[in-house]
Residue, then its C-alpha position, 0 to 999 in steps of 0.5 A: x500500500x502505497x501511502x502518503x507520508x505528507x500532506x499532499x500540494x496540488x498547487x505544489x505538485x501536481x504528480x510524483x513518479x514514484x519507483x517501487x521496488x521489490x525484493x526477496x531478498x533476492x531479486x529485485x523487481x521494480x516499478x515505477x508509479x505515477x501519482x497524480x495529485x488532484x486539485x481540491x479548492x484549497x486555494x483563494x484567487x489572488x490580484x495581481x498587483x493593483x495602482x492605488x488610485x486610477x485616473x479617468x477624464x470626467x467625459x470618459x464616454x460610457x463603455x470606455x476602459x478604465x482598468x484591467x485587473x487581473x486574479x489567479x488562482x493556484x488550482x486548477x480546473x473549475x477551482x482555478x476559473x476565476x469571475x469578477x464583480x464589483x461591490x460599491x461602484x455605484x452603478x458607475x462602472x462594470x467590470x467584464x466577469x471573465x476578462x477583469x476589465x473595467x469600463x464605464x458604466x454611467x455618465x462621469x461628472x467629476x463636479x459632482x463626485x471626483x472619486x469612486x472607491x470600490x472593491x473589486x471581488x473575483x471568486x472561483x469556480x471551486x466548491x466550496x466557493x473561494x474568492x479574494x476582493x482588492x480596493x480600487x480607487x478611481x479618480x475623476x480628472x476633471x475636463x474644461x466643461x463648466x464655464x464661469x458663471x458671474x454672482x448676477x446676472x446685472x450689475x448696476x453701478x452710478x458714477x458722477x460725470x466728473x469722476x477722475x480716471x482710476x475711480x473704481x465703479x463696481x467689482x464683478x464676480x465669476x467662479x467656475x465648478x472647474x478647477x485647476x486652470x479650467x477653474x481660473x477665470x480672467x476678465x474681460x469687458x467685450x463691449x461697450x454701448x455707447x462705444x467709444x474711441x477709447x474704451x471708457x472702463x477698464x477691468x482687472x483680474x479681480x473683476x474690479x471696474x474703473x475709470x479709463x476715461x473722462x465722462x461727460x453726462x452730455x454725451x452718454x448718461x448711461x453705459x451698458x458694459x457686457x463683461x465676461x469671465x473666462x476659464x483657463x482651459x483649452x479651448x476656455x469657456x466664458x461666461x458672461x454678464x451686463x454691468x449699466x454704469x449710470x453716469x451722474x450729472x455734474x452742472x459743466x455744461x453751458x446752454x447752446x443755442x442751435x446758432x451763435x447768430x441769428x438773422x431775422x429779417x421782418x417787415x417795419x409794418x409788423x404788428x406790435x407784440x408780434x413773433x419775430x424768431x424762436x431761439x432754440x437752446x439745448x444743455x447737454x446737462x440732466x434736465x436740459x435748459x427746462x430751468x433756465x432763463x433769457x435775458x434781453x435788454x431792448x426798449x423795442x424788444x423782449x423774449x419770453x420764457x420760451x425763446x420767442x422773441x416779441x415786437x414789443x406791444x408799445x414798440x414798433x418798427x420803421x425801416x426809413x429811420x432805423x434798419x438794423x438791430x443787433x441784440x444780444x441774448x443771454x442763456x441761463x441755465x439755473x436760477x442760482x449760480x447758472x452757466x450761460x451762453x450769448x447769441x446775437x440776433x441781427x433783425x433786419x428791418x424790411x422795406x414797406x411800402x409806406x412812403x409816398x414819392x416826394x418832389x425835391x426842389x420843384x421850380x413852379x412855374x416853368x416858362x417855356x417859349x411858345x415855339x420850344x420842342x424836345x427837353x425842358x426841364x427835369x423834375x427830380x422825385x425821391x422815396x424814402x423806400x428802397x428798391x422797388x418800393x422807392x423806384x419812382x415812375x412820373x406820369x403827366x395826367x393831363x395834356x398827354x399830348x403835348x407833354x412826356x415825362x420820362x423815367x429819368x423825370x425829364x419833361x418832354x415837349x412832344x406837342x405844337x404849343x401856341x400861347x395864344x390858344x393856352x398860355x397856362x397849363x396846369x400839369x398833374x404830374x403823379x410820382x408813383x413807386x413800384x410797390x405793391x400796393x403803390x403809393x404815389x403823390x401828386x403835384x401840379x406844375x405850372x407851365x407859362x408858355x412865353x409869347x414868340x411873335x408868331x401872329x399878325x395884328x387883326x383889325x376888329x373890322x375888315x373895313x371901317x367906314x363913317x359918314x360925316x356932315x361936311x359943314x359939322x367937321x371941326x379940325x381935331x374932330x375924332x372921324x373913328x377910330x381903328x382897333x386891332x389886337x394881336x394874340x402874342x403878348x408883351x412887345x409883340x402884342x403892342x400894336x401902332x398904326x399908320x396910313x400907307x399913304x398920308x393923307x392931307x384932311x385925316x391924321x392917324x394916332x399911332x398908339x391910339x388909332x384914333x382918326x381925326x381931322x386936320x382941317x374943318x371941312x366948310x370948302x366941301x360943296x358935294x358929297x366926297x368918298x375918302x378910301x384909305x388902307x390903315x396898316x396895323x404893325x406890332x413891336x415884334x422882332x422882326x414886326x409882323x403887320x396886316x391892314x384894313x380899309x378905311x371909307x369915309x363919306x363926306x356928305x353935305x346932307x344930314x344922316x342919321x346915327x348908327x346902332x351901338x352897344x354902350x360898352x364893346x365888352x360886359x363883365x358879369x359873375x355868378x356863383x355855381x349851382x345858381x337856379x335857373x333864370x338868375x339874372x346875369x346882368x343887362x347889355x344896351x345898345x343905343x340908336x340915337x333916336x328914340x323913335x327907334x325900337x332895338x332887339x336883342x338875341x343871343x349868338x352863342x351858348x343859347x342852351x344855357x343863356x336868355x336876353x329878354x327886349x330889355x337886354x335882360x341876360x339870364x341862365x337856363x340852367x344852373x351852372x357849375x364851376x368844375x365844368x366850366x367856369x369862363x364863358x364868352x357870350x356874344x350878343x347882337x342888338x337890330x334896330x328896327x330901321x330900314x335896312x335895320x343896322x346890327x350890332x355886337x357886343x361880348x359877355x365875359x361871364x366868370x362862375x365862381x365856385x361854392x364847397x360842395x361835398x365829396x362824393x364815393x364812386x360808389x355808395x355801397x363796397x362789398x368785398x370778401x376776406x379769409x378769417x386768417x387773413x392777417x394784420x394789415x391785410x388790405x380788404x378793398x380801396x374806396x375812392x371819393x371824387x371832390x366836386x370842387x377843382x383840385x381838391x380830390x387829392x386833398x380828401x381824407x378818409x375815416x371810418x364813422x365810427x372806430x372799429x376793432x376788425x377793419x381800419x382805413x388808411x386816412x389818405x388813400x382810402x385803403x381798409x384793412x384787417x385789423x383782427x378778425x379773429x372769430x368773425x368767420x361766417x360774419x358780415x361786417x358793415x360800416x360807413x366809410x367817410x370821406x371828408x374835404x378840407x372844409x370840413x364837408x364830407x359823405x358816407x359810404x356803405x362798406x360790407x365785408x363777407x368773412x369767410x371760415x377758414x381755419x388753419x387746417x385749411x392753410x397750405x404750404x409749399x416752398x420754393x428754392x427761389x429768393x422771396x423778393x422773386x417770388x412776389x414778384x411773380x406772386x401772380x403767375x405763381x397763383x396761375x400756375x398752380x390754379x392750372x394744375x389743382x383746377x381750384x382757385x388759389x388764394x396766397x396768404x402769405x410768403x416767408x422765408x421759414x417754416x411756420x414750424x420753427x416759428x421762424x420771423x417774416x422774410x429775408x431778402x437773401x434767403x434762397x428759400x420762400x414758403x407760400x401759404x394759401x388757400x383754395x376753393x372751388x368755383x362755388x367759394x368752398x373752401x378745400x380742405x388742405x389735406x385734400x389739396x396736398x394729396x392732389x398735390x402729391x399726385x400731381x407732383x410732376x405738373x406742379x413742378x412743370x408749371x412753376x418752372x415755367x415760371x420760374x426756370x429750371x432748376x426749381x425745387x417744389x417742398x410740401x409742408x404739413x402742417x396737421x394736428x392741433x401743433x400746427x393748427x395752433x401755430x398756423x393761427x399765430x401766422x404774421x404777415x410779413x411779410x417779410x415782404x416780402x415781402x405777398x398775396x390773397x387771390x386777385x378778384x379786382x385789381x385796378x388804381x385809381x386817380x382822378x385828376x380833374x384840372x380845368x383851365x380857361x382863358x378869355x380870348x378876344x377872338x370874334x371866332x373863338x372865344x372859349x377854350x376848356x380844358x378837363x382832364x378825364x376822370x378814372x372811377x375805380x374800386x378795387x378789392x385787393x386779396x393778394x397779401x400787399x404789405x403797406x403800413x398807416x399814417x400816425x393818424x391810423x396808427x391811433x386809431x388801432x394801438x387801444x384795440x387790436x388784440x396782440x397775438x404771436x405770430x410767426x410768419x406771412x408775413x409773417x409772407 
């Protein structure tokens, strides 16, 4: 039996040969035996050797391979066969039971857990089962996968404007789950908002802020700085977060005005506390200018808390004395301890036609002779306006045919003058400027026209004749006397006489033309006939003479006596509007006998004259100075002998004037005007005639009874637009006197339609043109822009600033005008204005078309709205300007009228014309002006309004 000695080791050895001998003594047998030694469990796995602690990056991927490990079993079979396990791994890991390796399981975070410690177990196969475990430590490595995440979202900081550079603002925060360099975090400011040139903060490592750069509240009165944190990792992460950095307003800053100067340019007839400009002032401090004041210094002008600066309500403007000012307008920014800037404000006062022509230094009368062409003499006129409202233009308003005045004011004879048909001419001259509405004064010039010695004497009779009783001659016996006049004046008038031949019984008078005899006639014994040629010759240079003949019968038988008027010549008068049959005076001829009966009738002017049996001479009609006031009237006396003899005698009647009041062309105005039309916006011009010569000029108009909403203009007839405001839809009636220089006058009645029209209706459009250009195109302009709307166009107004910027009335050299008007259709309605700006809008193309027509190419067409209660407000507050600009309501009726009426006579010896007259032809005009004129009153009108027009603020016309 082979038995074991010692305990048996399968792990040891696994078999024995063991050699096995037998002998008997003797011999000796051997044999070899092999034992195999079975494996019983006697042996527990055992790990290879294990790294105390294994690395894995948190973003290991599940599956990925952590470790291999590695047990061993000394037995053999089934109880060598080791399984592994895991115990404690939480789920994170697994291991494979065959091969030992270990791999992930789950999602890692190493910010979550950063170390997993468990055992790992492997067992055999063996029973009973053996098994053996190891400790594993595994350590999670982190990875970059967190970004720095900032203590707010929003960091708010305020820092005064005036804080140095280097002043700390706020300090940011940002940690980061990571750690390591992934967990360092540097920071970083990405954006600034407003930027700027260079960055206004900075930042450091601890996330603290500062000033880089000087602040200025003006500028930026708030950041937004976007500041981010970033980790150190590789690629790094960057959180982020918004710090508002609130910049604190420090009082450094003075008020700007939008311009260091302001040119203003307004017409002199500006409304007293009218609008002239609107300041506009910025501060770039907190709050702006709300605090702040102005301050003026100016007896003629003032500005409100607002800006606007104001014609003061007791001030107003005239060009002709003063054309400029410069003002100086402070800004202040604070009540206390404020800062302040300074604009100047140069106002330039625009002319307006309110001067009337003046004549300087008029020689009156003039003499000319009577035989004198071509130039005379030059009249000199002045205008205290400039421009066109002082450019003068001369017109002779009588005797158009003889005399021209030309623009230089040189008088012109164009005419054949002859003294002896007029040697006085009484020419109305009127100056006139260009304005719009002209203005203008008239004179007379008395022109004498100088005899020349162009005409010959005339003999009152062809031929004389007389018939004497020879025995009644006595020497020095007058026989008749001869009488010629001659029709030039002075020597060439003065006339002598002579026979052409002597005769021996007759001498002749040289100065007288008495014929008398040199001898009594007592040696006549029959009947004698003495025929002689009288020569009548004047004391001209060279003389100029005619003749007559002289019959002288000489009777021995007695005759009778000749018919004769007492006097050649009767002188009556009467005054004018005289009844009918007033007596003028009585002619008488004489016969030398009573026996003989004369009659007497009138040869002239037998419509207006009567002579009764008695020479009894009365009117027919009432008479009238102003129509005529010389007459010449020839009266014959017949005899009743047979043949009856005749004779001639001449009434020279003078009617002499009486006051008579003056009378309107017409006794009732009517005229219609918008509710918006402006101050001094003219309505319609009344005229009145004076009956009595010359005076017309001299008539002063009035209102009966003072009014608020329309004045006139005392000396040319002028009414305007005081205010009208709230009178839309209203008839205004007053009675318009005209009143002469004695103090007689007449009324006329003056209704005036006013018309609704609100500021929403007002239209505006601007022009790239000058305003003086556009006014003077005012009506062409109208034209155009009635063709293209089919609308009627009524301007208000020009200006040279929108009425949005409540900027003053025109300036000349503006290159901008702004129109306004109106426009209705046929029936008087009035278009809303914003059915007129869509047309306008539509019609673009047209509109630009037509005004280029007028005003060239080039031009440029601006629509202004002006909706809203905003502008509704503003549009009422509109001046006329007036700027001018110059500027203009439609015209319904434009016509100027003059009457001058000069009638001159001259009593003329003639026996073939005895009367001349003269009238100068009379103009009946009544014109209603509605284009926006600008024209301004006399001291007197000035009176009239100050105590009760209601001031309002107003921007622009003209403001035209």
């Amino acid at each position: 039996m082979l038995k074991t000695r010692a305990r048996l080791d399968y792990e040891t050895q696994k078999n024995y040969t063991v050699q096995l001998s037998i002998t008997d003594g003797t011999n000796r047998d051997t044999a070899i035996v092999h034992v195999e030694v079975l494996d019983i469990n006697d042996n527990s796995p055992e790990f290879a050797p294990i790294a105390s602690s294994i690395g894995i990056p948190e973003d290991a991927e599940i599956g990925d391979n952590v470790t291999s490990i590695l047990a061993t079993d000394a037995d053999a079979g089934l109880n060598a066969e080791v399984r592994y396990s895991l115990e404690g791994s939480a789920g994170m890991f697994s291991v494979n039971p065959d091969t030992g390796l270990i791999t992930v399981a789950a999602a890692l975070d190493r910010e979550t857990q950063s170390k997993y410690n468990f055992r790992v177990v492997a067992q055999d196969q063996g029973r009973p089962v053996l098994s053996a475990e190891a400790s594993l430590i595994i350590t999670i490595t982190d990875v970059n996968d967190n970004v720095p995440i900032f203590s707010k979202q929003q960091y708010e900081a305020i820092v005064w404007e005036n804080a140095t550079i280097g002043t700390d603002v706020i300090g940011v925060n940002a940690t980061d789950k990571d750690e390591g360099l992934n967990a360092i975090v540097s920071y970083h400011i990405s954006k600034q908002e407003p930027p700027s040139p260079a960055a206004a903060f900075t930042i450091d490592t601890t996330g603290s802020i500062s000033l880089a750069q000087k602040l200025d509240y003006s500028k930026a009165k708030r950041y937004t700085l976007e500041v981010e944190g970033r980790d150190g990792g590789s690629p790094s992460l960057t959180g982020s977060t918004v710090v508002i950095v609130w910049v604190q307003d420090v009082n450094d800053k003075a008020p700007e005005f939008s311009q260091d100067q302001y040119d203003v340019a307004v017409y002199e007839n500006i409304a007293p506390g009218s609008a002239l400009v609107s300041l506009e002032v910025t501060d770039e401090d907190e709050g702006g200018f709300s605090n702040g004041h102005f301050l003026l210094t100016s007896d003629v002008f003032s500005i409100n808390s607002q800006g606007v600066i104001h014609l003061q309500s007791h001030a107003s403007l005239d060009r002709e004395t003063r054309d400029n000012y410069i003002i100086q307008v402070v800004a202040v920014d604070q009540p206390v301890d404020g800062l302040s800037s300074t604009a100047q404000i140069n106002i330039t006062v625009l002319d307006v036609n309110d001067n009337n022509p003046q004549f300087i230094d008029l020689e009156n009368p003039q003499m000319i002779p009577e035989d004198q062409t071509g130039e005379v003499y030059h009249i000199q006129v002045s205008d205290a306006d400039i421009e066109e409202n002082g450019m003068v233009t001369l017109t002779p308003y009588s005797y158009n045919e003889l005399f021209t005045i030309s623009m230089e004011g040189t008088l012109t004879v164009t005419g054949n003058l002859d003294r002896e048909t007029q040697d006085v001419y009484e020419l109305v001259i009127v100056a006139t400027d260009h304005g719009e509405p002209s203005r203008n004064n008239v004179t007379t010039l008395t022109i004498i026209i100088t005899d020349v010695n162009d005409n010959d004497p005339i003999f009152t009779e062809e031929l004389y004749s007389a018939r004497v009783l020879a025995k009644d001659v006595k020497k020095g016996d007058v026989v008749l006397t001869v009488s010629a006049t001659d029709l030039d004046a002075g020597n060439n008038s003065l006339i002598s006489y002579r026979f052409s031949s002597e005769p021996d019984l007759l001498d002749l008078h040289p100065d007288t033309g008495v014929i008398t005899w040199t001898r009594d006639l007592t040696d006549i014994a029959e009947d004698t006939e003495l025929e002689l040629t009288v020569i009548a010759e004047d004391h001209g240079s060279p003389p100029r003479n005619s003749t007559a003949k002289v019959l002288i019968e000489i009777t021995v038988a007695s005759l009778t006596v000749d018919l004769a008027f007492e006097n050649s010549t009767y002188h009556f008068s009467v005054k004018e509007n005289e009844p009918v049959e007033t007596e003028l005076g009585v002619v008488k001829a004489i016969t030398g006998s009573q026996l003989v009966q004369v009659t007497y009738k009138l040869t002239s002017h037998t419509d207006l004259f009567s002579v009764d049996e008695s020479g009894t001479i009365k009117t027919l009609q009432s008479l009238d100075k102003e129509e005529q006031e010389w007459y010449f009237i020839k009266v014959q006396a017949t005899d009743s002998r047979t043949p009856p003899s005749t004779a001639m005698t001449t009434v020279v009647l003078q009617v002499e004037d009486v006051n008579e009041p003056p009378v309107f062309n017409s006794e009732k105005y009517e005229a219609e005007v918008f509710s918006v039309a402006p101050f001094r916006f003219p309505v319609v011009a009344v005229k009145a005639t004076d009956p009595d010569v010359g005076d017309t000029e001299e008539l002063q108009y009035s209102l009966e009874e003072s009014s608020s909403l329309l004045a006139v203009e005392s000396s040319s007839g002028q009414v305007y637009v005081m205010d009208l405001t709230g009178m839309g839809g209203k008839v205004i009636k007053v009675q318009v006197k005209a009143t002469d220089r004695h103090g007689l006058f007449t009324t006329a009645e003056l209704q005036v339609t006013v018309k609704n029209s609100g500021s929403d209706n007002i239209v505006v459009i601007a022009l790239n043109q000058p305003v003086h250009t556009v006014q003077e195109k005012i009506l062409e302009t109208q034209n155009s822009l009635e063709k293209v709307l089919g609308w009627s166009v009524n301007i208000l107004s020009l200006r040279v600033e929108s009425v949005n910027e409540m900027r003053s009335l025109l300036r000349e050299t503006t290159a901008k005008t702004y129109i306004s008007f109106i426009a209705t259709d046929k029936d008087g309605t009035i278009i809303s204005a914003k059915e007129v700006n869509e047309k306008l809008r539509s019609e673009q193309g047209s509109v630009k078309v037509e005004l280029e027509n007028v005003f060239g190419p080039g031009l440029e067409v601006e629509q202004e709205l002006e909706g809203g209660s905003g502008s509704s407000q503003q549009s009422n507050e509109v001046v006329v300007i007036a700027l001018a600009v110059l500027l203009a309501l439609s015209l319904v009726g434009l016509v100027v009228l003059v009457v001058v009426t000069v009638i001159k006579f001259k009593m003329m010896t003639d026996t073939d014309s005895d009367k001349e007259s003269f009238n100068i032809g009379k103009r009946d005009m009544s014109d209603i002006f509605t284009n926006e004129v600008v024209f301004t009153e006399t001291q007197e009108d000035q009176g009239s309004y100050k105590g009760s027009r209601k001031t309002s603020e107003v921007s622009a016309m003209a403001a035209f």
